[in-house]
C-alpha positions in Angstrom: 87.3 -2.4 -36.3 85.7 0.9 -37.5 82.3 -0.6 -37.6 82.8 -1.8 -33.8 84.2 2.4 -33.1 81.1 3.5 -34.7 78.6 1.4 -33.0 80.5 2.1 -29.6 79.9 5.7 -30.9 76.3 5.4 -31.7 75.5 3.5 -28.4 77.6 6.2 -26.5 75.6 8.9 -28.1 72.4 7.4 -27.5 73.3 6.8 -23.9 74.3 10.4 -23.3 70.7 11.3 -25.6 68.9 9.2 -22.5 71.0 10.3 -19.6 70.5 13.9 -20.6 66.5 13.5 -21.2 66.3 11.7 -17.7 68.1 15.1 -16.1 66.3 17.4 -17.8 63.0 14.9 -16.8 63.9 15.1 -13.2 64.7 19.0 -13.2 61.5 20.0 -14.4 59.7 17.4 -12.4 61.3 19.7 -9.4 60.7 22.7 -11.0 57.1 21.8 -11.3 57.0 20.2 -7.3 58.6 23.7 -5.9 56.1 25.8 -8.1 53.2 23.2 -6.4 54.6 24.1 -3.4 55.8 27.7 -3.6 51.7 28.1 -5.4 50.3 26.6 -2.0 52.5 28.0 0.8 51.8 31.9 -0.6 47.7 31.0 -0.3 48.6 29.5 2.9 50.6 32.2 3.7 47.6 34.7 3.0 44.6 32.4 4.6 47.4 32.9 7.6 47.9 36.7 7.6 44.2 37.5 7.4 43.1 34.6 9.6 40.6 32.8 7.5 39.7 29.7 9.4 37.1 28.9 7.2 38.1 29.6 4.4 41.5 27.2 5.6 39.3 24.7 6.2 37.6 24.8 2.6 41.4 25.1 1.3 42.4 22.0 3.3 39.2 19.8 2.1 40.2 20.8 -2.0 43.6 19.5 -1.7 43.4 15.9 1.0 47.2 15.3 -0.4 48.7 19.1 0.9 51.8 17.7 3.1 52.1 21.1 5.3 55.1 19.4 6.8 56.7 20.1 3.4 55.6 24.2 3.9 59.0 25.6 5.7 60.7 28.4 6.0 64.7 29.3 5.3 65.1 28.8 9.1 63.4 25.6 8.3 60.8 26.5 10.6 57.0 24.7 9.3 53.5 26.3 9.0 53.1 25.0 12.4 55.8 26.8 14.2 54.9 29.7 12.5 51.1 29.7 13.7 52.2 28.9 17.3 55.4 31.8 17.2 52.1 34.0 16.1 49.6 33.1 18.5 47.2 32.1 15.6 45.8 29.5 18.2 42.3 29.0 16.0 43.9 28.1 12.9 46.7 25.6 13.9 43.0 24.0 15.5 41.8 23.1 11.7 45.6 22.6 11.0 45.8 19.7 13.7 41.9 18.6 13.0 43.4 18.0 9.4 46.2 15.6 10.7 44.4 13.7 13.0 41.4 13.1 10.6 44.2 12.2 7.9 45.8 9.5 10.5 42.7 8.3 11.1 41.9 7.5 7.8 45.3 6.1 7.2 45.1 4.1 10.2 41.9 2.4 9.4 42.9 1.6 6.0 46.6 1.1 5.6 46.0 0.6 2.2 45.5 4.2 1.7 49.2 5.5 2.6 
C-alpha cells in the first residue's frame, strides 16, 4: 500500500513538474509574441508619425508574415483606422498594396496560407 502512495506521489509530482513547464512554456511564448508585436507596432508607429512611405514599403517587404490586423489600439482601433482618422491617405496605399498582393499570392497558391 505504501509503495502504490508513493508512486501515486511520484506520478502526481511529475504531473504537476509537466503542467507547470507547459505554463511557464506558454507564458513566455506570449511574452515573446507581445514583445514581436509591441517591437513592430512602435516602428510602425514611427514610419507613421513621420510618413515614410518608402521606407514602409522596405519595412513591409523584410517582414511578408507582419499581420497588421494584429497592430491595435486600447480602443481596439487597427493601423488602418488609425491612418484613415489621420488623413495619412499615401501610406494606408502601400498598407492596402500589401494586402492585396498578399491575397494574391495566397489565392494562387492555397498551399501557402
Amino acid at each position: 500500500m505504501i509503495d502504490l502512495l508513493s508512486n501515486h506521489f511520484c506520478y502526481l509530482s511529475a504531473m504537476q513538474s509537466i503542467v507547470e513547464y507547459l505554463s511557464l512554456s506558454n507564458i513566455i511564448i506570449s511574452l515573446a509574441m507581445n514583445t514581436e508585436v509591441k517591437r513592430n507596432s512602435e516602428i510602425l508607429e514611427a514610419l507613421f508619425t513621420y510618413r515614410k512611405v518608402d521606407e514602409l514599403e522596405e519595412y513591409l517587404a523584410d517582414h511578408p508574415d507582419l499581420n497588421i490586423n494584429r497592430l491595435v489600439d486600447s480602443q481596439g482601433n487597427n493601423v488602418l483606422h488609425q491612418l484613415a482618422y489621420e488623413g495619412h491617405l499615401e501610406l494606408i496605399k502601400v498598407l492596402v498594396r500589401k494586402a492585396v498582393l498578399k491575397l494574391r499570392k495566397s489565392c494562387s497558391n492555397p498551399s501557402s496560407k
